[in-house]
matplotlib code that plots the C-alpha trace (Angstrom):
import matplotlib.pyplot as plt

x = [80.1, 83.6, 85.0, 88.5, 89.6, 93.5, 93.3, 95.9, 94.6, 93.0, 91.6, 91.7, 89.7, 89.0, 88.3, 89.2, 92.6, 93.4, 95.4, 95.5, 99.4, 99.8, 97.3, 98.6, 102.4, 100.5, 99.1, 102.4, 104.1, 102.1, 102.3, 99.4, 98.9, 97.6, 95.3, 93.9, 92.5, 93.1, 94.4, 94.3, 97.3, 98.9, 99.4, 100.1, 102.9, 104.3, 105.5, 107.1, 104.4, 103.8, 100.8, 98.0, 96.4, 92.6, 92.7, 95.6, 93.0, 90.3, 91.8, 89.9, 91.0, 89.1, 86.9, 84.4, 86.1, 86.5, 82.8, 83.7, 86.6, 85.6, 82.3, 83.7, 83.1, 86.7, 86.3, 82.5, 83.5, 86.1, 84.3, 80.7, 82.6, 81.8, 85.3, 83.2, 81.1, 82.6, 80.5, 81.6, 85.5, 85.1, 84.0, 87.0, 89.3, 87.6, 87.7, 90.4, 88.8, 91.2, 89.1, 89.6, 89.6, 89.4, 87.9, 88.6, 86.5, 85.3, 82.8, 82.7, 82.4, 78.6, 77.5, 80.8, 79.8, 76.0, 77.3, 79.7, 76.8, 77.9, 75.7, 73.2, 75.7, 79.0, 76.7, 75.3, 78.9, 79.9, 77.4, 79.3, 78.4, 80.8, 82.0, 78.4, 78.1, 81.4, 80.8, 77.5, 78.7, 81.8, 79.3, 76.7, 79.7, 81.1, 81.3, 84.3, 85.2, 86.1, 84.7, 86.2, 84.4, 85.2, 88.5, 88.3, 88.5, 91.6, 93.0, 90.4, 91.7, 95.0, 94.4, 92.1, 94.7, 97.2, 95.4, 94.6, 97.9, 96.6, 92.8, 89.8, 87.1, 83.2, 82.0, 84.3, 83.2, 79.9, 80.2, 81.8, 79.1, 76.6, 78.8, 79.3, 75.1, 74.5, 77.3, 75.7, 72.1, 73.0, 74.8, 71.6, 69.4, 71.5, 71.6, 67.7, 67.2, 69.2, 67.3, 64.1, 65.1, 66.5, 63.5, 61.2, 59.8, 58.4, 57.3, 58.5, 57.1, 59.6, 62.0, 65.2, 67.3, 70.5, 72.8, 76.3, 76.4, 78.3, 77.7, 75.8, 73.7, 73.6, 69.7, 67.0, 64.1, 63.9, 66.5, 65.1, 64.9, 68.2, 69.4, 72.4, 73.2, 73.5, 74.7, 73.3, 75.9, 72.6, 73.0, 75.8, 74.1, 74.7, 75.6, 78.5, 79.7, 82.6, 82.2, 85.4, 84.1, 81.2, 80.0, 78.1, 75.2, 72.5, 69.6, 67.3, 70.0, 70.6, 67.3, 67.5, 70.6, 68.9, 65.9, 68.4, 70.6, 68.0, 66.5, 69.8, 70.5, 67.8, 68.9, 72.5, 75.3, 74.8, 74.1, 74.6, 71.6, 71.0, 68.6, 67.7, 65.5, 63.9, 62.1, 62.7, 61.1, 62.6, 62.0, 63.9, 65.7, 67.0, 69.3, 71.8, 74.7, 76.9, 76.7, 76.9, 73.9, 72.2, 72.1, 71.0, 68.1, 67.1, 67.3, 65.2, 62.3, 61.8, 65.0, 63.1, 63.0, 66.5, 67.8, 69.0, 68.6, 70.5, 72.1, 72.8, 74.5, 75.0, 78.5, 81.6, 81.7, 83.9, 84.6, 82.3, 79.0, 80.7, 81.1, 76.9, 76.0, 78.3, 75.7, 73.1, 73.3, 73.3, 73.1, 74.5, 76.0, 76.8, 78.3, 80.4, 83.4, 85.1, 88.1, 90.5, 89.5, 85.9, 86.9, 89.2, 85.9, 83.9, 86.7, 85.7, 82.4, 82.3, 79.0, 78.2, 79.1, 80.4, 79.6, 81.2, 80.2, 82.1, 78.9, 75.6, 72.8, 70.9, 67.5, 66.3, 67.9, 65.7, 65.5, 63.5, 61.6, 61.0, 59.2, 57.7, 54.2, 52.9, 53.1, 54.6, 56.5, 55.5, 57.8, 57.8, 60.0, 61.4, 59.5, 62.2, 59.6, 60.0, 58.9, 59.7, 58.5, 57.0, 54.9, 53.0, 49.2, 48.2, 44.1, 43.6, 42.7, 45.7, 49.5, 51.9, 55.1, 58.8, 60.1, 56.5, 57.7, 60.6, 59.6, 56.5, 59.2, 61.1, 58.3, 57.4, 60.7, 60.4, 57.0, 58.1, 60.3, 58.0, 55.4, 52.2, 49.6, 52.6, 52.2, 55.2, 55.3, 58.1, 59.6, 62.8, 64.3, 63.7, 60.7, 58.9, 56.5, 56.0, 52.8, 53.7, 52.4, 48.8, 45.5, 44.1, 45.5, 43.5, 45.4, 48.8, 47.9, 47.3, 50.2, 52.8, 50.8, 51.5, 55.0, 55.6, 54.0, 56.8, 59.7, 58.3, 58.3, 61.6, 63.0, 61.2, 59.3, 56.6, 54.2, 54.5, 56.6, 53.8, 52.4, 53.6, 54.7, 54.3, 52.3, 53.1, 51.0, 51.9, 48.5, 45.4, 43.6, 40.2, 38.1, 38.7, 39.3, 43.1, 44.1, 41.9, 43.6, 47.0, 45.5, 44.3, 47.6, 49.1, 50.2, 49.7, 50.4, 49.9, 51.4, 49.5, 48.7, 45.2, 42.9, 40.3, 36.9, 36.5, 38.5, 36.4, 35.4, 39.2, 39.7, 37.0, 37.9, 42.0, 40.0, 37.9, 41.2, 43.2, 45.8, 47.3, 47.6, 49.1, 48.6, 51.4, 50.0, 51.9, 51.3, 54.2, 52.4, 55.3, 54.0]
y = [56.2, 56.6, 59.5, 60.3, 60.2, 60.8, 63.0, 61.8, 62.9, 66.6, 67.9, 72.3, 74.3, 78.1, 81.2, 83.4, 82.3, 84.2, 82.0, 79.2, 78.8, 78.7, 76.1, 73.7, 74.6, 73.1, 70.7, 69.3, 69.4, 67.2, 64.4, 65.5, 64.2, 67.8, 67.5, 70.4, 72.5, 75.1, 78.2, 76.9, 74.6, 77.1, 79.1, 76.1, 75.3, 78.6, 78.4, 74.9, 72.9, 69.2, 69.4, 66.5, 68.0, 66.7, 66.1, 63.7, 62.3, 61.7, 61.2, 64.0, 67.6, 70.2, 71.5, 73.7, 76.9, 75.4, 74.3, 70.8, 69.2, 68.3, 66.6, 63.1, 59.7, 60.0, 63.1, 62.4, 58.8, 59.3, 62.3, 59.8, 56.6, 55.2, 53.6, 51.0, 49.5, 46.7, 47.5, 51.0, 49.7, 47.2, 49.5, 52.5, 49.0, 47.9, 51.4, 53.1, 55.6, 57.4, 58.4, 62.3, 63.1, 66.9, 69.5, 72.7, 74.4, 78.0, 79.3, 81.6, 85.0, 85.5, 88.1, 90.4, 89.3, 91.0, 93.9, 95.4, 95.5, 92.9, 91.9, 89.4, 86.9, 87.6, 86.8, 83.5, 82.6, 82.7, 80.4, 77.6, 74.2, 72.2, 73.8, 73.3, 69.9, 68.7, 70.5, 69.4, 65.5, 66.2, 67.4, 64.4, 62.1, 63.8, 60.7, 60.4, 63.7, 67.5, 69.7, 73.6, 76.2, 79.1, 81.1, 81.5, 77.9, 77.1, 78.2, 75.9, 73.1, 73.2, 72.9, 70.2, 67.7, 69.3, 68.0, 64.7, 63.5, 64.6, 63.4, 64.9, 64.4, 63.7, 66.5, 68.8, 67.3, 68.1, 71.2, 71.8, 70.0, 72.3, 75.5, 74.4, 73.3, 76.8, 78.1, 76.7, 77.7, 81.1, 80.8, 79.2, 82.2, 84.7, 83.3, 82.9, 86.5, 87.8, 86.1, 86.9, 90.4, 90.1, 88.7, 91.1, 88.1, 90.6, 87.9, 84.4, 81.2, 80.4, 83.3, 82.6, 84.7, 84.7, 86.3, 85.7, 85.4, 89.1, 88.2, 86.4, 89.0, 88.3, 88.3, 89.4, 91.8, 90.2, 88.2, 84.8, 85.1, 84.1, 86.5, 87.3, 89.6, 88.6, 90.7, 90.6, 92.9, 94.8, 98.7, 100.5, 101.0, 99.7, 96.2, 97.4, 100.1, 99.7, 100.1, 101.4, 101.3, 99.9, 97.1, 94.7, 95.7, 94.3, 93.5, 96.2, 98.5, 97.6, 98.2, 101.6, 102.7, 101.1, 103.5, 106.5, 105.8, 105.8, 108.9, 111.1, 109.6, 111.5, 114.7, 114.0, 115.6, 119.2, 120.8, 118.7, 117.1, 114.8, 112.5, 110.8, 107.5, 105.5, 102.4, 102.7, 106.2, 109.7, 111.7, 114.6, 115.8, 118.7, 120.8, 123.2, 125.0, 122.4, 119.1, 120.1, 122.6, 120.1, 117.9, 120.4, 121.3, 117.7, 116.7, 120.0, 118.3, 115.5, 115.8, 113.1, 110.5, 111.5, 109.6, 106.5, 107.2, 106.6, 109.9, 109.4, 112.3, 112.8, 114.3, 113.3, 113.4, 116.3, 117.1, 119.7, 117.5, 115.0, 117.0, 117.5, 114.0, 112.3, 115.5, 112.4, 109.2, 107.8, 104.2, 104.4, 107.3, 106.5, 108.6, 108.5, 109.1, 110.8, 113.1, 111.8, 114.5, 113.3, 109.3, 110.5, 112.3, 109.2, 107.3, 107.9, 106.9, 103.0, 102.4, 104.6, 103.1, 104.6, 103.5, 104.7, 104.2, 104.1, 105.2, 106.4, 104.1, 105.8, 106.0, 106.1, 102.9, 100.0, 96.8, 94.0, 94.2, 90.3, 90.6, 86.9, 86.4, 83.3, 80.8, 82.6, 85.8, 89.2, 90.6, 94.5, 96.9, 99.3, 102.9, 104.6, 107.2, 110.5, 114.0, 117.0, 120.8, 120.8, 117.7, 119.5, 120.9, 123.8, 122.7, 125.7, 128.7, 129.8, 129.6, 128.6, 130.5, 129.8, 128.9, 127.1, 124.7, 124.3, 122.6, 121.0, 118.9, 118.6, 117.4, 115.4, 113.6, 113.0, 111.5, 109.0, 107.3, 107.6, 104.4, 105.3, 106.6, 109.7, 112.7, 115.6, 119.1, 121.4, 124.7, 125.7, 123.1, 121.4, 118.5, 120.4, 117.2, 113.7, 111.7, 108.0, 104.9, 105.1, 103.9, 107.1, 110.1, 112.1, 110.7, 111.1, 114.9, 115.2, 113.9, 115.7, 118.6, 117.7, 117.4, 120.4, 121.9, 119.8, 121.4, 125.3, 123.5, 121.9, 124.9, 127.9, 129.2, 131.7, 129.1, 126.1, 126.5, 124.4, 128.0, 129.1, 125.6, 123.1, 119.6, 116.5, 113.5, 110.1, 109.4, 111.3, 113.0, 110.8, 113.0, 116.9, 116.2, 115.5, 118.6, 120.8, 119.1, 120.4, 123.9, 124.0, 123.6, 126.8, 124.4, 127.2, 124.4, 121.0, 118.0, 115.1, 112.9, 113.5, 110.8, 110.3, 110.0, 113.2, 115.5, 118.3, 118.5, 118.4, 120.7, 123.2, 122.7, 123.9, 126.8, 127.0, 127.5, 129.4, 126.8, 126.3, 122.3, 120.6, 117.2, 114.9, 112.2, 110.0, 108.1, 106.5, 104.2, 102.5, 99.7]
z = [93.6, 92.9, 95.1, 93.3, 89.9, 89.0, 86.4, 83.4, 80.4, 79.7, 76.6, 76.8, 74.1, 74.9, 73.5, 76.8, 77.0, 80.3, 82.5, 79.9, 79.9, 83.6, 84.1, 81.3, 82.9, 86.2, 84.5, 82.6, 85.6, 87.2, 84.9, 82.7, 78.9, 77.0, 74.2, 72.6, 69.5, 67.0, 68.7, 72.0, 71.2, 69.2, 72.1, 74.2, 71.6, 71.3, 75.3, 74.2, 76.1, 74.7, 73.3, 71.0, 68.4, 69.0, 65.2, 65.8, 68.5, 65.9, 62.6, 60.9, 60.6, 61.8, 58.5, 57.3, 59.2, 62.6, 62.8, 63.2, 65.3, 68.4, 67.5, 67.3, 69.0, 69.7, 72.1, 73.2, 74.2, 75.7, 77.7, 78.7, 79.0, 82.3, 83.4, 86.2, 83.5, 81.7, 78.4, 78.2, 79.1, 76.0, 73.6, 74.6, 74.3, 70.6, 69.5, 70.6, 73.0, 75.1, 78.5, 79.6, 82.9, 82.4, 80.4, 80.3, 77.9, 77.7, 74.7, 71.6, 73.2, 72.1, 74.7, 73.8, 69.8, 70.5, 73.1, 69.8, 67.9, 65.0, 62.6, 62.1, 59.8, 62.3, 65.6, 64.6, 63.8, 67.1, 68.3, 69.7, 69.3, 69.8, 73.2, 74.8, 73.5, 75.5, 78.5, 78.5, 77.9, 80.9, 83.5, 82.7, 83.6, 86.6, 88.0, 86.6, 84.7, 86.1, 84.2, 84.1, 82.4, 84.2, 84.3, 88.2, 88.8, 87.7, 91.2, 92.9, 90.8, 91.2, 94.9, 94.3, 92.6, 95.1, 97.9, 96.3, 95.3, 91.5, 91.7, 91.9, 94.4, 93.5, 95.5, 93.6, 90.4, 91.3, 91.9, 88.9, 87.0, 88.3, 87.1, 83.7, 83.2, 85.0, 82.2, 79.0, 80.3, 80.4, 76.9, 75.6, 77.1, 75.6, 72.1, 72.4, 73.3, 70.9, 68.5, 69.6, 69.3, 66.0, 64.4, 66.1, 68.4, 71.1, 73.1, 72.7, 73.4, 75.9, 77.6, 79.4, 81.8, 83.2, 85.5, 87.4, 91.2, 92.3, 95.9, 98.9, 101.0, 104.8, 104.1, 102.4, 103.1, 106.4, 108.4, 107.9, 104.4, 101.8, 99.1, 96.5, 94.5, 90.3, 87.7, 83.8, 82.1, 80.8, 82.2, 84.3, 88.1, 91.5, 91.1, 89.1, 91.7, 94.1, 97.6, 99.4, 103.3, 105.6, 106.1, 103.6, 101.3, 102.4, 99.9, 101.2, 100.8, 97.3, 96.5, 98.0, 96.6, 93.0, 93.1, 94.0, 91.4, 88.8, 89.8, 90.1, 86.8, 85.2, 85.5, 83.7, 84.8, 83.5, 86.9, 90.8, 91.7, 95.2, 95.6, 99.1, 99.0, 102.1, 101.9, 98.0, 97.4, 97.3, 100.7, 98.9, 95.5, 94.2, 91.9, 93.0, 92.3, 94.3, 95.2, 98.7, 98.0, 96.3, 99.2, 101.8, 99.8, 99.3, 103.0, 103.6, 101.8, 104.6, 107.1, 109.6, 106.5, 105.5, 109.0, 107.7, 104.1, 100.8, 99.1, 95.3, 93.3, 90.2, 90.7, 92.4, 95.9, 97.6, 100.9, 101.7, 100.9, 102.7, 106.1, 104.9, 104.8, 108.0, 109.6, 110.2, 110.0, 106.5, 105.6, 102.0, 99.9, 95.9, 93.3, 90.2, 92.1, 95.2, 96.0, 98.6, 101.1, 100.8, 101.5, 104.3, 106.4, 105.6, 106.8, 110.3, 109.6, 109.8, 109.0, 106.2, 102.9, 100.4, 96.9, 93.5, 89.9, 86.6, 85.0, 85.5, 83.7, 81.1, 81.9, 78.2, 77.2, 76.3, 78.0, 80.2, 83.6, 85.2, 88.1, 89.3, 90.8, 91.5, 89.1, 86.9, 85.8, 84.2, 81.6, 80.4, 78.6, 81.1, 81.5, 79.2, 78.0, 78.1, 77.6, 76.7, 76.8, 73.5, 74.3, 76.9, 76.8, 78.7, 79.4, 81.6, 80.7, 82.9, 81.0, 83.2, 83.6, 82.4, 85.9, 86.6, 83.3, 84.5, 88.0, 86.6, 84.6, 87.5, 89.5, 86.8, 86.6, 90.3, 90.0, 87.4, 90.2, 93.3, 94.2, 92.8, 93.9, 93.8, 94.0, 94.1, 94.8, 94.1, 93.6, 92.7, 91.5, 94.8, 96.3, 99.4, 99.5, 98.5, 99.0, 97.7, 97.7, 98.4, 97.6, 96.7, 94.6, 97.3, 100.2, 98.5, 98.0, 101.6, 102.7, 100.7, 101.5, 105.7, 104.3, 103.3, 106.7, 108.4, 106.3, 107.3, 111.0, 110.6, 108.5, 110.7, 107.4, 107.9, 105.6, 103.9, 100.7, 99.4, 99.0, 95.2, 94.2, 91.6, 91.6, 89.4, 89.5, 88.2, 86.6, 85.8, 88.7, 88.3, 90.4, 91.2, 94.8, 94.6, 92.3, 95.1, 98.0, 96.0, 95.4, 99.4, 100.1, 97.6, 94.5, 91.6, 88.5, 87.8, 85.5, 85.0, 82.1, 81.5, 79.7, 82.6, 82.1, 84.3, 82.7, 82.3, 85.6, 86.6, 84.0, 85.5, 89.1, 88.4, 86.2, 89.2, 91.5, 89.6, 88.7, 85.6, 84.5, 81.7, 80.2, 78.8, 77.6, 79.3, 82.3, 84.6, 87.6, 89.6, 91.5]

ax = plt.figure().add_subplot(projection="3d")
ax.plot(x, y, z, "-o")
ax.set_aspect("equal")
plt.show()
């Protein structure tokens, strides 16, 4: 296999022209024959840089708008010539074929086309054919062709024909192969789900997804497992959020700070809400008047599983809740934003990172969930439903109150983000117990019920402020036991979907108890 290839002829056509003049500057320098397109050697020209029309190349103009120019034995021969075989070498000779050594090629900007919401006609127009077709002929023959498709590589090949005396090697071509098929995959994927949304094609025959490397991890749920990080552009969360101290995320700490994020995100930004996650479910949440207040209520709810937790807010960060947080330790705090003050306590704090966001994801908006089993992968929309106060139905014969509504949808907004079997209780505006993750609705009752016993402990209350409180639970109560486990423990209201089988007996047991329950009609199992 040949191992390097002087690179004396290139052939640049892109779209994203960022850095293009400085690498064909490099390029000319260095002895290099340019050949390009359209705009791209418009621009090229325009900075006095010799420059080949690829028309000139082929003998036919570019026609029918720019759809047509590179497609041309011209350009594909002279990118899947092999120079070793004699055959290929007599048929560049009897033709005229000019071999390239390097593309550099990036494509139509689809994905920006779709995010800016253009329409059906102006999105299929920038589908780019002629771009994939060359970078998909240059990576076949990286035997003997580099092949750049991405902005950030220029740097990487400049030192590359730096270090070779102006060749490339095979492992680099390689590598750069294997970017540019990863490149027009992606490309592919994103046209094809467009399209499948754009037709109404809810679930296509075949389904593609793509994403761009952000970072390696150190490891994944466990240290001898591998991991990264990709991005897909889809929402605003934590793989878009800067992290200013601390050592590396790790991924179980990106899935943490995830299922914060999405939580505080619910309750806007109208009032400070804190959110504290472990193991990916909330241990505490609440409103307040402050962010700091808001935090101190939150680690009230479950101050043991607080130690080493993730704090999301829904505000920027200030000093005073930071001189709260750095009270314990605290694996990860994220918010959208922070003063000075409050970077300059964490500061001292080495091992707390500190994570900041542009944005807040909207937890209405639409969008896919991949999650792979065996064999295979499952595909839903995301649970973007939601309720409000009108859509609830008292089924007691007891009305719950104003403030009662108002924490039955705070529970209930809480319980939406908690592994089911959940179960919340709150009051205030505040979790005093959270039962997650069980196999039985019962058992999760209990246990945010022992819970809230442990915050009267923890907090030297009289009782349990389970005593007065409010109960949401994720799905419908299927036998009476649950709702009477929560009434045994002072819940006086209940949120729950309804639709089981035994309603009426669930019904007559919270009659039965003096609780008032209403029913959504919507269920929200997180598993």
């Amino acid at each position: 296999m040949t191992q390097t290839v002087p690179i004396k002829r290139a052939l640049l056509s892109v779209s994203d022209k960022t850095g293009l003049v400085d690498l064909a500057r490099a390029l000319d320098a260095r002895g290099i024959e340019l050949v390009s397109t359209g705009g791209t050697a418009a621009a090229l020209r325009k900075v006095g840089l010799p420059v080949r029309d690829v028309s000139e190349i082929t003998g036919f103009p570019e026609m029918m708008d720019g759809r047509v120019k590179t497609l041309h034995p011209m350009v594909h021969g002279g990118l899947l010539a092999l120079r070793g075989e004699d055959s290929h070498r007599a048929a560049m000779d009897e033709h005229g074929i000019g071999g390239i050594d390097l593309l550099v090629v990036n494509l139509y900007p689809f994905e920006a086309t779709v995010a800016r919401g253009a329409d059906y006609d102006e999105t299929v127009e920038n589908i780019d054919i002629g771009g994939p077709a060359m970078l998909r002929a240059a990576a076949k023959n990286h035997a003997w062709v580099a092949t750049v498709t991405d902005t950030e590589d220029y740097d990487a090949l400049l030192e590359e024909l730096d270090a070779n005396e102006g060749a490339t090697t095979y492992a680099f071509r390689q590598r750069l192969a294997q970017i540019a098929y990863g490149r027009t995959a992606a490309y592919d994927a994103a046209v094809s789900t467009w399209m499948a949304g754009a037709i109404g094609e809810a679930a296509p025959r075949r389904r593609s997804v793509s994403a761009t490397l952000a970072q390696g991890l150190r490891y994944g749920e466990n240290p001898h497992q591998s991991a990264a990080l990709y991005t897909d552009g889809s929402r605003p969360g934590v793989a878009q959020a800067a992290q200013h101290q601390g050592k590396a995320l790790s991924y179980n700490n990106l899935n943490d700070t995830d299922a914060a994020v999405e939580l505080v995100a619910e309750f806007g930004q109208d009032r400070p809400a804190c959110v504290i996650v472990k193991h990916a479910n909330p241990c505490g949440v609440a409103l307040g008047e402050t962010a700091a207040e808001a935090y101190a209520r939150a680690f009230d709810c479950d101050r043991t599983s607080a130690f080493g937790g993730i704090v999301a807010l829904n505000r920027p960060l200030d000093a005073e809740t930071a001189r709260a947080i750095t009270g314990i330790f605290t694996e990860v705090v994220i918010a959208p934003g922070a003063d000075e003050e409050a970077r300059a306590i964490f500061a001292a704090k080495k091992n707390l990172r500190l994570l900041t966001l542009d944005a807040l994801p909207d937890p209405r908006a639409a969008g896919p969930m991949l999650r792979q089993i065996a064999g295979g992968y499952l595909l839903q929309d995301r649970d973007a439903g939601a309720i409000g106060m009108d859509d609830l139905r008292v089924v007691t014969r007891r009305q719950p109150g104003e403030a009662e509504l108002r924490d039955l949808m705070f529970a209930w907004t809480v319980a939406r983000h908690v592994k089911s079997n959940a179960i919340v209780y709150a009051k205030d505006m505040q979790t005093v117990g959270i039962g997650a993750g069980q196999m039985s609705r019962l058992d999760s009752s209990m246990i945010a019920a022992v819970k809230a016993e442990r915050m009267a402990e923890a907090l030297g209350l009289p009782h349990t402020p389970a005593q007065g409180s409010v109960v949401a639970s994720d799905a419908f109560f299927p036998f009476p036991d649950g709702l009477l486990a929560a009434a045994e423990a002072g819940a006086r209201a209940v949120i729950q979907p309804g639709g089981s089988v035994k309603d009426e007996e669930v019904i007559a047991a919270a009659d039965g108890a003096g609780l008032a329950m209403v029913f959504t009609g919507m269920r929200h199992f997180r598993h």
